[in-house]
Structure formats: structure tokens, C-alpha cells
C-alpha positions in Angstrom: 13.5 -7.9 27.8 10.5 -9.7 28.9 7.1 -7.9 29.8 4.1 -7.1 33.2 1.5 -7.8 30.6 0.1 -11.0 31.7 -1.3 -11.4 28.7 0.9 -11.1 26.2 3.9 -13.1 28.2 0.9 -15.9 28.6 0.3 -16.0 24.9 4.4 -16.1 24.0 4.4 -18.8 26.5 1.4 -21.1 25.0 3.2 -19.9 21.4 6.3 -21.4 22.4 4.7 -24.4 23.8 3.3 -25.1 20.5 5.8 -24.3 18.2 8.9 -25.8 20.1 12.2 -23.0 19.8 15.3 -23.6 21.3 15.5 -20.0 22.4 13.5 -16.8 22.8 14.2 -13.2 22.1 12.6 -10.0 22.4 13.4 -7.9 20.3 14.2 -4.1 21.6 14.8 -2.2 18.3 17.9 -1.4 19.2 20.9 -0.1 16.1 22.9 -2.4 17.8 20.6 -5.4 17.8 19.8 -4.9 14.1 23.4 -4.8 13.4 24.3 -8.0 15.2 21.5 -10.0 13.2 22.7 -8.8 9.9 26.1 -9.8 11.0 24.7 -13.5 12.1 22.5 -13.7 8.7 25.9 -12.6 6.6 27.8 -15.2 8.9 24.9 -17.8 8.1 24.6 -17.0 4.2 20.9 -15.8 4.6 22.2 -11.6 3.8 25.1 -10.8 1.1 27.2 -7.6 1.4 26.9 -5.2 -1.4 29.5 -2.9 -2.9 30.2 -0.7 0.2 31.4 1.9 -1.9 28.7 2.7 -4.3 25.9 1.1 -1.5 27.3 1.3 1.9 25.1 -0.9 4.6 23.1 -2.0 2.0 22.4 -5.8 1.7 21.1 -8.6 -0.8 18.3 -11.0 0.5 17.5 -14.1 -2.0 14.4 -15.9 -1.3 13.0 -19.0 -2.1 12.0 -19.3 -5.7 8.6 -20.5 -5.2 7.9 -17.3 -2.1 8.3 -14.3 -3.7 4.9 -12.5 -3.5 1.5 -12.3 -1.8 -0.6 -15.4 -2.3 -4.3 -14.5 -2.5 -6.0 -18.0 -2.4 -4.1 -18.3 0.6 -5.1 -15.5 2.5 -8.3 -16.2 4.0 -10.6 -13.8 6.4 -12.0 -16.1 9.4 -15.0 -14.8 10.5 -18.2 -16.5 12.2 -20.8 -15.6 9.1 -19.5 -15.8 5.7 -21.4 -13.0 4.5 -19.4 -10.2 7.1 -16.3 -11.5 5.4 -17.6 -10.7 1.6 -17.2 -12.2 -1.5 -14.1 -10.3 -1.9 -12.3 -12.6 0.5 -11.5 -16.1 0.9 -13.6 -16.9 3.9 -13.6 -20.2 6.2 -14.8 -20.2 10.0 -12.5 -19.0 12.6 -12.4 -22.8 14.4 -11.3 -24.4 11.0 -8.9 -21.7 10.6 -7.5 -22.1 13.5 -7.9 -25.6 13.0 -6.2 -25.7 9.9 -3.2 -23.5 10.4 -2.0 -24.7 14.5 -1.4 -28.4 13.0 1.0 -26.2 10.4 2.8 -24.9 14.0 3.2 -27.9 15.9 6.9 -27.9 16.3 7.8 -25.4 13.6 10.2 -23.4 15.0 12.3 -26.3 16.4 16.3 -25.5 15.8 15.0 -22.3 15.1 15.1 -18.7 17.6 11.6 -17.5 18.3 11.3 -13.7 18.1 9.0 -11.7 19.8 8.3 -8.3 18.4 6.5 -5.6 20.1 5.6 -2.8 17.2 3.4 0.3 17.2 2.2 1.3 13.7 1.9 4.9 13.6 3.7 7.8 16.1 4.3 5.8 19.1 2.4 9.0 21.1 -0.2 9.7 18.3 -4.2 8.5 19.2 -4.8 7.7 15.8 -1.7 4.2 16.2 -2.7 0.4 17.0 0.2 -1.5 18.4 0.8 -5.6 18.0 3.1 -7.9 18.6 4.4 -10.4 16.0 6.1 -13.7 16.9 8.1 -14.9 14.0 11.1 -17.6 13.5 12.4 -15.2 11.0 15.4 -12.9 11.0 15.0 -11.4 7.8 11.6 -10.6 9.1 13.0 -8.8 12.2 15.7 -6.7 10.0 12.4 -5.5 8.2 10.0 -4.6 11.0 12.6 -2.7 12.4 12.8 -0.5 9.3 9.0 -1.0 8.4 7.4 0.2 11.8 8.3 1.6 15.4 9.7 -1.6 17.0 10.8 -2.6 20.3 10.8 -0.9 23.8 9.0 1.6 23.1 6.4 0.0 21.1 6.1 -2.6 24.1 5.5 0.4 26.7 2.8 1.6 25.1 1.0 -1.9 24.9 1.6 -2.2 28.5 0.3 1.1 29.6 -3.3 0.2 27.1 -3.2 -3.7 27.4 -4.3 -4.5 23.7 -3.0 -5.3 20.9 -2.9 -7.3 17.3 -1.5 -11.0 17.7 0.4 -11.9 15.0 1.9 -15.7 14.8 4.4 -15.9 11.7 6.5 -19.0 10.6 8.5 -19.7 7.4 7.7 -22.9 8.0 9.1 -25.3 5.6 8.0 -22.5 2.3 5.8 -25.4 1.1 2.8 -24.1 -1.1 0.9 -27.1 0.4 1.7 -26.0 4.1 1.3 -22.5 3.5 -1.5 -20.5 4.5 -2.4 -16.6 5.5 -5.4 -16.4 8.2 -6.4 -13.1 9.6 -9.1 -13.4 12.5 -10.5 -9.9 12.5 -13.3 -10.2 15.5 -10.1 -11.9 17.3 -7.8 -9.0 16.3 -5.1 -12.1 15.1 -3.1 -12.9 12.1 -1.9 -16.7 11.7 0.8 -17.0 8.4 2.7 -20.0 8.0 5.0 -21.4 4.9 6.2 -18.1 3.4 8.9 -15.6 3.8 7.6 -12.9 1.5 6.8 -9.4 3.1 3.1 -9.6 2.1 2.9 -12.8 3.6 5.7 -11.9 6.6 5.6 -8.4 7.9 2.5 -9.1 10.1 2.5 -5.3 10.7 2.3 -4.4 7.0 -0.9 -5.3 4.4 -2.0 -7.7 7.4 -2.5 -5.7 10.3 -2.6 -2.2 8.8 -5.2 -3.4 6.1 -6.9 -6.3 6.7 -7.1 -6.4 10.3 -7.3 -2.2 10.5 -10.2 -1.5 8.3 -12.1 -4.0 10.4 -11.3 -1.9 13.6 -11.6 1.1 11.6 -14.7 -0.1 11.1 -15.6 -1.0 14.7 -14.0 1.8 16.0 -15.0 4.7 13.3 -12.4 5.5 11.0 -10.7 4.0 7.9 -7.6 1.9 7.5 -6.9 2.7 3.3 -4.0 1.8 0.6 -3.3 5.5 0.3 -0.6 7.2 -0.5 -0.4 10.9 1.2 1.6 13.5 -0.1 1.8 17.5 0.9 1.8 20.2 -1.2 3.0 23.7 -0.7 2.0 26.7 -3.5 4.6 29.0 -4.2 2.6 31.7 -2.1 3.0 29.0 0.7 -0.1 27.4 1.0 -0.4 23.9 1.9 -2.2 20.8 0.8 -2.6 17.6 2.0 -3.4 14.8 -0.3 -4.4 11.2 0.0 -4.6 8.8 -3.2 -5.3 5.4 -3.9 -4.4 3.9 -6.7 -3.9 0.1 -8.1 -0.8 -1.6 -8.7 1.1 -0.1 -12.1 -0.8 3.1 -12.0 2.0 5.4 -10.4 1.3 5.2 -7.0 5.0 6.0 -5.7 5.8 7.8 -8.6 3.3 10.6 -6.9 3.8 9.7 -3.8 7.7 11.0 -4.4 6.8 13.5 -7.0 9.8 16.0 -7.8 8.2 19.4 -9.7 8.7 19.8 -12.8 11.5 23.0 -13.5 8.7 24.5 -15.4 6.5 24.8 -12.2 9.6 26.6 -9.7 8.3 27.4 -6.8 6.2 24.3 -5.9 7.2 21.9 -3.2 6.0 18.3 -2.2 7.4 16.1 0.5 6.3 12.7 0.9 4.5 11.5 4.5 3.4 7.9 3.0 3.9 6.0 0.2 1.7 2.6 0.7 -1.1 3.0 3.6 -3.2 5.7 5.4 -5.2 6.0 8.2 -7.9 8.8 8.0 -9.1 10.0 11.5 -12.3 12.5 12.3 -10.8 15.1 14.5 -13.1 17.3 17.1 -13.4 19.7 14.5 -14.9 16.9 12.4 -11.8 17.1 9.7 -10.4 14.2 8.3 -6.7 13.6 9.3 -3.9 10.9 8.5 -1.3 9.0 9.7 0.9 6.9 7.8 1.4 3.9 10.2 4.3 2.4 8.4 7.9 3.9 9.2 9.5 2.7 6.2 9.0 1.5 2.3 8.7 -2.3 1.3 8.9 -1.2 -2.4 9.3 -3.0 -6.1 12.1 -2.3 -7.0 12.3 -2.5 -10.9 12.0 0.6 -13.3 13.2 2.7 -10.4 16.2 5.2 -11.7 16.9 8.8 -11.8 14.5 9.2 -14.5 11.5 7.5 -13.1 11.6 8.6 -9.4 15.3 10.1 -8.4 13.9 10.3 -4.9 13.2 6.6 -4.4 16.4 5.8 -6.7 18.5 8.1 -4.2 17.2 7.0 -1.0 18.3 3.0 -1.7 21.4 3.8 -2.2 22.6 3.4 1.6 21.4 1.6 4.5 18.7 -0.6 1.9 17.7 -4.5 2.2 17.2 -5.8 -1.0 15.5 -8.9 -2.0 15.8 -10.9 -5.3 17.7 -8.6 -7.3 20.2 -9.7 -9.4 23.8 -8.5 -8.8 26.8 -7.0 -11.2 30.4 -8.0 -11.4 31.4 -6.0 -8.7 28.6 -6.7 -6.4 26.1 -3.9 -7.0 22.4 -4.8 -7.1 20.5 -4.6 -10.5 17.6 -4.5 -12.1 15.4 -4.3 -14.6 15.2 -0.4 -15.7 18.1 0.0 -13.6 20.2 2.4 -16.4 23.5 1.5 -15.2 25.3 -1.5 -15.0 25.4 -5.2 -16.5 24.4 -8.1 -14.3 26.8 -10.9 -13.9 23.9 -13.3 -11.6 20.5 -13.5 -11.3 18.5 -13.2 -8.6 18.6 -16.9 -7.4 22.4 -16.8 -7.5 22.6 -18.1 -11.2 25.4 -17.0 -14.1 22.8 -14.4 -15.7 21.7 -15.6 -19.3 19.3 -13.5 -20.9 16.8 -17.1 -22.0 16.4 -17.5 -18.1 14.4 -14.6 -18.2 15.0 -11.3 -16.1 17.8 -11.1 -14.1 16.2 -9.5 -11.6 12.6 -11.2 -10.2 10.1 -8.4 -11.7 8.2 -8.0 -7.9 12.1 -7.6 -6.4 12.2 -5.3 -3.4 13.7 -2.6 -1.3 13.1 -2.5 2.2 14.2 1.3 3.4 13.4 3.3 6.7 11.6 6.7 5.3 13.5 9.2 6.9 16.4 7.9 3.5 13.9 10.1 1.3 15.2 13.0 0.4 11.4 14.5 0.3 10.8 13.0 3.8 8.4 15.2 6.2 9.0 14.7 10.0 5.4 15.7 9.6 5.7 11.8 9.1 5.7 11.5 12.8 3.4 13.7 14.3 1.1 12.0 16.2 -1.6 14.7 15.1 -1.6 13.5 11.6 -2.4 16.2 8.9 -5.9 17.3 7.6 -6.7 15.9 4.2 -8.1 18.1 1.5 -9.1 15.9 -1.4 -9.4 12.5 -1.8 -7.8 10.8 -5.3 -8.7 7.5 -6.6 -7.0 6.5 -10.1 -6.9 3.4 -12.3 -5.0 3.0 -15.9 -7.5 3.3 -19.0 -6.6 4.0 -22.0 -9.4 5.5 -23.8 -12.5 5.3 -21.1 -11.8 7.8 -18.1 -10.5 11.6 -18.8 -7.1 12.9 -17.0 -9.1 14.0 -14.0 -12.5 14.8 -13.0 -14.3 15.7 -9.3 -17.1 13.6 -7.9 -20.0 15.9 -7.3 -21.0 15.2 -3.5 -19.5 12.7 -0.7 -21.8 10.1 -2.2 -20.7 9.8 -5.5 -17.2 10.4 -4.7 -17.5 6.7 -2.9 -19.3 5.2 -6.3 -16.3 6.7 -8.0 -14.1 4.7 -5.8 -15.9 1.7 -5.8 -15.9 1.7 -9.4 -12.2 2.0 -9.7 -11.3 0.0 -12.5 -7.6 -1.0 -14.5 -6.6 -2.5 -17.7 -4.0 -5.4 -17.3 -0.5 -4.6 -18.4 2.1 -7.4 -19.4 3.0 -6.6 -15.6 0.2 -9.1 -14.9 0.0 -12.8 -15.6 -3.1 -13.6 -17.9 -4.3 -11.4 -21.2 -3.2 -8.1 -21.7 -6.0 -5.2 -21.7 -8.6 -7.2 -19.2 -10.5 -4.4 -17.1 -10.7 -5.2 -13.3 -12.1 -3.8 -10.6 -10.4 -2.8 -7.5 -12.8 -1.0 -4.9 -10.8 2.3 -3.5 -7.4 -0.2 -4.9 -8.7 -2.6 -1.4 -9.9 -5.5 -3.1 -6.5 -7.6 -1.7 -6.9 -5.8 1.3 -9.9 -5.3 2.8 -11.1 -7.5 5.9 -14.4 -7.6 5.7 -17.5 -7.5 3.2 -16.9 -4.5 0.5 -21.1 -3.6 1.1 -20.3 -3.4 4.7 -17.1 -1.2 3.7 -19.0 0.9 1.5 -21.8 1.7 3.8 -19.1 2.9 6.6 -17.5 4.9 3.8 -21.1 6.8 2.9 -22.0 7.4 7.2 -18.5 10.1 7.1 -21.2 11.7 4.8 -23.2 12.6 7.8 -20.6 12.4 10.5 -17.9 15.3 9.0 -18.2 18.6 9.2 -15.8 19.2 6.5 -15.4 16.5 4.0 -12.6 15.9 1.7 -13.3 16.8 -1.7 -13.0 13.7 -4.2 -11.3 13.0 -7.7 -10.3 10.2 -10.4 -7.1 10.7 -12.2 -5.8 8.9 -15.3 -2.4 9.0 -16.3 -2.6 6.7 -19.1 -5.0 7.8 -21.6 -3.2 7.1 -25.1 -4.3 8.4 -28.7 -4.9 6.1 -31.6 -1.5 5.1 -32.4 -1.0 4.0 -28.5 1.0 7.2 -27.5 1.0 8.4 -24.3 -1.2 11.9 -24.3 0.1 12.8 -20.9 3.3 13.3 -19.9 3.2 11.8 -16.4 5.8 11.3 -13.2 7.1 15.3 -12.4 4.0 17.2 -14.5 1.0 15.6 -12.7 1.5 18.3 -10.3 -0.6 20.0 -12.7 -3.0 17.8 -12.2 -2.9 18.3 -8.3 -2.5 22.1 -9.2 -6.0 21.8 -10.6 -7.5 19.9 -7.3 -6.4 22.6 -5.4 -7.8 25.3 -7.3 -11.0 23.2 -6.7 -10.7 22.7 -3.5 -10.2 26.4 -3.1 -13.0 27.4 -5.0 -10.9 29.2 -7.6 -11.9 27.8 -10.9 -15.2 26.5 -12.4 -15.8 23.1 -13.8 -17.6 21.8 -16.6 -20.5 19.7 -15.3 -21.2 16.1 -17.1 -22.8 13.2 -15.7 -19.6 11.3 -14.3 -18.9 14.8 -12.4 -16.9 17.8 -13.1 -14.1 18.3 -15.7 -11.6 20.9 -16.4 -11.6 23.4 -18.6 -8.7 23.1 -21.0 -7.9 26.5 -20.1 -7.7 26.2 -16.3 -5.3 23.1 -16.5 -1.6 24.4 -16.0 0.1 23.2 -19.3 3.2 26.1 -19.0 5.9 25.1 -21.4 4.5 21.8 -21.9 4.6 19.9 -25.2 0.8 19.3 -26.1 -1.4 19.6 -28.3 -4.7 21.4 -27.7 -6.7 18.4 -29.8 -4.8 16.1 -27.0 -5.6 18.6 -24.3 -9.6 18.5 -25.7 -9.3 14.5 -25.4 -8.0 14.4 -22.2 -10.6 16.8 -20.7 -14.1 15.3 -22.4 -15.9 11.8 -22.0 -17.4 9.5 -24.6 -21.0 9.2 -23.9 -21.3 5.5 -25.4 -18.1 4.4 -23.5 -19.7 5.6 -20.1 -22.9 4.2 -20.7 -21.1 0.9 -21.1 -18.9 2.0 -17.9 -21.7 2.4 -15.8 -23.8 -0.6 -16.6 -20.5 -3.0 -15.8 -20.1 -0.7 -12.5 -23.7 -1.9 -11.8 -23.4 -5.3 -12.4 -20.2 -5.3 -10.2 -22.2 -4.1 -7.5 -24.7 -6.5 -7.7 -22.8 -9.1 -7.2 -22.7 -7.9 -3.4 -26.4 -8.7 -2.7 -29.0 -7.4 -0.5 -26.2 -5.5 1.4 -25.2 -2.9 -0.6 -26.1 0.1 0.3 -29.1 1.7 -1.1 -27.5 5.3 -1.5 -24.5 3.5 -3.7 -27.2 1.7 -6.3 -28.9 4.9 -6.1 -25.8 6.7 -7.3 -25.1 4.5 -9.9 -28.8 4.2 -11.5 -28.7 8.2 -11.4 -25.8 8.5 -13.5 -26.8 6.0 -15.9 -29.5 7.8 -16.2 -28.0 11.1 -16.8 -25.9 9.6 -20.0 -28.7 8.1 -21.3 
């Protein structure tokens, strides 16, 4: 397979000039060529066959052990002024990017097969997809962007029928930290990683293009590229919700986003149509509609089990990639949280002994295709997208933020997400219980200067006719002996219950300066296990707490400068204000 887009064959050309393979392929996204590269990486050492009996077609991947997550200092944002790339990004010029990075490529991929892969992220026939291409020396990245997006012939028909695409340029170079480097070219629309293997760093089509390099077409091109999850909803009269959420790492992101109901709430159905990223659309009718563009889950894998999220523990069963798991006797992956099961080796191959540390690498991963969820939509791939009703942003406090509470207008609904804010866990390397921000959970991910991104946030304000409704959820809040005062995983369906009936107009709200709050009474707690002092805690704020809250949320959004937006310091005087 080759291609009659000049363009593209000219740049695999100069690529392969460069970088110096001893072959070419282009990939089709074929069954059949996916399962001849996992037979040449189990021939080569670089996949290991797992126990076909309890998890047939499912496959071990162990990676180097210094390349085993996103690097952030890194990842840089190349743009011609510093200031469009923000002071949330790493930022050098694109010419000593480029600069920096091609002396990296110079012969790279010698001995090695270059891959070219054509992908579309989104419904290959939906108006609301992007397509790219990425150019890789990595098989295990191939296995994954076949699972991860639309890949192949397809994908390559569509970017010669529109001519445009993202470039993507990936080596794993020699996994040096000193020759590794992440460079995304946003007024280019081109990603340049070399040195690492890791998805973050690998799957071009992933946090690179669908993030990074989206939001600044989103941008350009007026809609948003977000790290949302988006789930549907259907009542047991059969009405039907859909719901987008961002939320920062270890705050339950695809615990919702795979949320089975509760028994106590029969009736009630959710299906999942994204897990990770969204893209939000205006429509004619000037609603809000999403696509996921991914077509599969690159997931951490440990604390996933029937308990925690049986659809996610279910759907990697079969048919799964797994990387840096450790492995039992008998050749079944484990992992930390994993509830049955002993491992025998760690994840880099190792006899497991407990003073090694885990025996499975705590950001281990699953790489699945979605339609393995048993709460998969096919909704998932229509190219129409769905219309979303509310908007959820969510961080992990323990004492600060109330269970939920609804911005009052479009404008403070984007201070709200601006301000998003988590405590660190032990998850996190540094002190425990350290709040940081993480602006709409985009602070890794966003391509361009957060005042910039803010601003295009507030102009939907003007440009919808019918605006999401928006929210803050926290599952975390714990009383004074550290307990948990919310149940969490099936029952924050009540939760959504309760954004619903908001968005529906059917209950009232207590009104407080941070926005409105439910009353205990309206918040479905059916046969649950709580107290109505816990109930009264999670509903109320501390005045004190949120005039200290507010202040740091200003000082935060200083630190952007003469660009941010007027309307956003505006918001955030007015509620100090109010709790004063």
C-alpha cells in the first residue's frame, strides 16, 4: 500500500532519507496484519503469550525500566512567541526544536522497519474527526494504534480525498533519557518524539495529537479538544443524558466513565462512549456535541477487579496487550489490587520478592479495543456525536469542596474549571496532601497558553444557543477520623441523578457563593448507609476554607499575566467577594 497524496509519500520519502530503514511498510489495519506482527514480536521476544485459557489473545509487553510513563520536562510546545505557548508548557522555538530533535533521527531507524500509519481519530465518516499519519520504528506501537484509533485503508482514504493531516515522526530511539525528547509543533500541525516507547510518549494519535495538537485546532478552528470522559445515561422512564467529565488522575475518572448502577437504583442504565478524551462540537442548532476520537482504552491497570470496575476488569480478559505487569506461576498477568492470584515475576522479568517493590509497575497498562466493554455504545461511532447536557469537572479534597455543586452561568462554570484543584495521594512522587491545580484536568495537555484556552472557553458563552450546564463533584470528602463520607464507584449515579434533575429543571438549589448545592433531601440516598450529619457535611461549604480557596485560585490566575481574560478575574473577584 503506498498513496496519490503527493504530499504525504514526499514527506515518508524525506523521513526515510533521514532516518535510514532497511524497509518500509504501510500499514493497512488489517486482523491479519496485526496478527502477523504479534506473531514476529512473540518470535522476536518483544510480546509473551499469556494463559490462553483464562486470557485467550491476550499478551505481555515489558518495557524498558527507565520508559514507563509520560515525561513532562520533555515535552515541549514549539511555537514562534513563547507567550502563545503559556507558562503551562515547556516552550523552545520551532527551528531549535526541530533543530534539536532531527540530529536525534539521523540514522535511527537503521536495521530497523519503518512503519507508516495512516489513522483517523474519530468515525472515519463523522465532520467532527482529524486524521494523521504517524511514522514509527515501533511494532508495539503499531499493535496499539490499531486498537487505539481507526487505522489503515480507510483512514488513508479519507486523507486523500481532504489532503491534510497531523505529521507525527516517532522513534524509540536508543530509550536514552539524554536523547529523548517530545516536540509538538502546533502552527505546523506536527509531533516529533524520539527515545521512548511509552504510550504517552508513542501513540502519536493519543495525548499528542488528540490533546496537544487538537485543542490548538480546536482553537483555530472553533471547538474544543478536552480530557473528558463521556458517559450516557438513560432514566428508568427512558430518558437520556449525555455527560462529559474531566477529572485529574486518581479521582475516578474510569471508574465513572464504566459506572455499573447500583441494585438499589434498578432501572437505570449507563453505557460508556469514552473513557480518556472528548471532542465537543457546536452543531447548526448551536448544541454542543462529542465524539470520542480514540477507538480503544490505553488504561492503568492496577486496582482494577470485579469490585472496583467489573466492566474494565471483564473487558481485559480477552484480546488485551498488557505492558509491565507482573505474571503468576501459570502465566496470568497480575497486579496490584488484582484479588486473585500470586505473582511468581515481576514486571521486568525478575523472581518476584516483595523488598523489590511492587510486582507490578504501579502506571502498568492495558491496551484494549472499546467495543471489549461490556457497557460499549455503538453510539461510540456515530459520526454525529451526541449532545451534551452538563459539563462535570472534579478534583479529590478532603475537607474543602462539597459532593457536588452547579456553577451559576457559562462564566463561572469555566472559573470552576480553571480552578480545579487535587490533593496528592501516595500515588504521586513528592509529599502527600500538596494541592495542585489542574485547569479543566489539561494542564499536561494543553497546546497552547491556558489565558488563550480560557478565553476560547468563555466566547461558547456567546456563540451557543443552548449551553451545557456545569458542575464540580467530589468523591473524596472524608470526616475527622479520615473515613470516606461517600460511598463512591456504583452510587455516584446519584450524584448524576441529581445533575439531571438540574438540568431538567426539576428540583431547586440552595444558592451560596461558589454556586448551587443540593438539598439533602433532593439527593437520592435510597437504601444507602449514611448518616444525615454526613449527608449535611457533604452538602454545605466552610466559609473560611473558601475564602482561602478563592484567594489561591486568584493568585493562580495571576500568574498568566496581562492575558487572562477579564470576565475570568472578574469571576473570581466576585465570589471572593460574596464570602467575604
Amino acid at each position: 500500500m503506498t498513496t496519490t497524496l503527493s504530499a504525504l509519500q514526499s514527506w515518508v520519502d524525506q523521513t526515510a532519507s533521514i532516518t535510514l530503514p532497511d524497509s518500509i511498510h504501510w500499514c493497512t489495519g488489517t486482523d491479519s496484519e496485526y496478527q502477523e506482527m504479534v506473531r514476529n514480536m512473540l518470535a522476536d521476544g518483544t510480546l509473551t503469550r499469556l494463559n490462553e485459557e483464562h486470557f485467550p489473545d491476550c499478551y505481555l509487553h515489558r518495557s524498558d525500566p527507565n520508559d514507563v510513563a509520560r515525561v513532562e520536562h520533555l515535552t515541549f510546545v514549539c511555537t514562534e512567541s513563547k507567550e502563545d505557548a503559556g507558562p503551562n508548557n515547556n516552550w523552545v522555538t520551532p527551528a531549535e526544536g526541530h533543530a534539536k530533535v532531527d540530529a536525534l533521527f539521523a540514522g535511527c531507524m537503521r536495521g530497523r522497519t519503518m512503519y507508516v500509519i495512516p489513522y483517523c481519530m474519530g468515525p472515519i465518516d463523522s465532520p467532527y474527526s482529524r486524521c494523521g499519519v504517524e511514522i514509527t520504528d515501533s511494532p508495539y506501537v503499531v499493535i496499539n494504534m490499531k486498537l487505539m484509533t481507526r487505522m489503515g485503508k480507510k483512514a488513508l482514504e479519507r486523507i486523500e480525498k481532504y489532503g491534510d493531516f497531523v505529521r507525527g515522526l516517532h522513534s524509540t530511539g536508543d530509550l536514552s533519557l539524554e536523547r529523548r525528547l517530545i516536540m509538538h509543533f502546533p502552527e505546523e500541525l506536527s509531533i516529533k518524539s524520539i527515545g521512548s516507547g511509552y504510550g504517552g510518549n508513542a501513540l502519536l494519535g493519543k495525548k499528542c495529537h488528540a490533546l496537544r495538537i487538537a485543542s490548538y485546532q480546536a482553537r483555530q478552528e472553533g471547538w474544543l479538544a478536552e480530557h473528558m470522559l463521556i458517559v450516557g445515561l438513560e432514566s428508568p422512564e427512558g430518558e437520556v443524558h449525555y455527560i462529559a467529565c474531566a477529572f485529574p488522575s486518581a479521582c475516578g475518572k474510569t471508574n465513572l466513565a464504566m459506572l455499573i448502577p447500583p441494585d438499589s437504583m434498578p432501572g437505570w442504565r449507563v453505557w460508556t462512549l469514552g473513557d480518556d478524551i472528548a471532542w465537543l462540537h457546536p452543531d447548526k442548532d448551536g448544541k454542543l456535541r462529542a465524539i470520542n476520537p480514540e477507538s480503544g482504552y490505553f488504561g492503568v491497570v492496577p486496582g482494577t477487579n470485579e469490585m472496583t470496575n467489573k466492566n474494565a476488569y471483564d473487558m481485559i480478559r480477552h484480546d488485551t496487550i498488557f505492558t509491565n505487569v507482573a505474571l503468576t506461576a501459570d502465566n496470568q498477568p497480575w497486579w496490584e489490587g488484582k484479588k486473585d492470584g500470586v505473582p511468581a515475576t515481576d514486571w521486568k522479568g525478575r523472581k518476584y520478592d516483595a523488598t523489590n517493590g511492587k510486582a507490578a509497575h504501579p502506571n502498568s497498562r492495558f491496551t484494549v479495543a472499546a467495543t471489549n466493554n461490556p457497557s460499549y455504545s455503538s453510539l461510540a461511532d456515530a459520526p454525529e456525536g451526541v449532545p451534551i447536557a452538563a459539563i462535570v469537572f472534579g478534583g479529590r479534597r478532603k475537607e474543602l469542596a462539597p459532593l457536588v455543586y452547579e456553577a451559576k452561568n457559562w462564566e463561572h462554570g469555566v472559573l470552576v474549571g480553571a480552578g480545579v484543584a487535587s490533593e496528592t495521594t501516595a500515588a504521586n512522587v513528592g509529599e502527600v496532601g500538596i494541592v495542585r491545580r489542574d485547569p479543566m484536568a489539561m494542564k499536561p495537555f494543553c497546546g497552547y497558553n491556558f489565558a488563550d484556552y480560557w478565553a476560547h472557553w468563555l466566547s461558547f458563552g456567546k456563540s451557543l444557543s443552548y449551553l451545557p450546564r456545569v458542575f464540580h463533584v467530589n468523591w473524596f470528602r472524608q470526616d475527622a477520623k479520615g473515613e470516606f463520607l461517600w460511598p463512591g464507584f456504583g452510587d455516584n449515579l446519584r450524584v448524576l441523578n441529581w445533575i439531571i434533575d438540574r438540568c431538567e429543571h426539576r428540583v431547586e438549589a440552595r444558592e451560596t457563593p461558589i454556586g448551587y448545592l443540593p438539598y439533602p433531601q433532593d439527593l437520592n440516598t435510597k437504601n444507602l448507609d449514611i448518616s444525615a450529619a454526613a449527608l449535611e457535611t457533604l452538602t454545605t461549604i466552610d466559609r473560611e476554607q473558601w475564602r482561602e480557596e478563592l484567594k489561591s485560585v486568584g493568585e493562580y490566575l495571576n500568574t498568566y499575566g496581562e492575558r487572562l481574560p477579564k470576565a475570568l478575574r472578574e469571576q473570581q473577584q466576585k465570589i471572593a467577594a460574596e464570602l467575604s
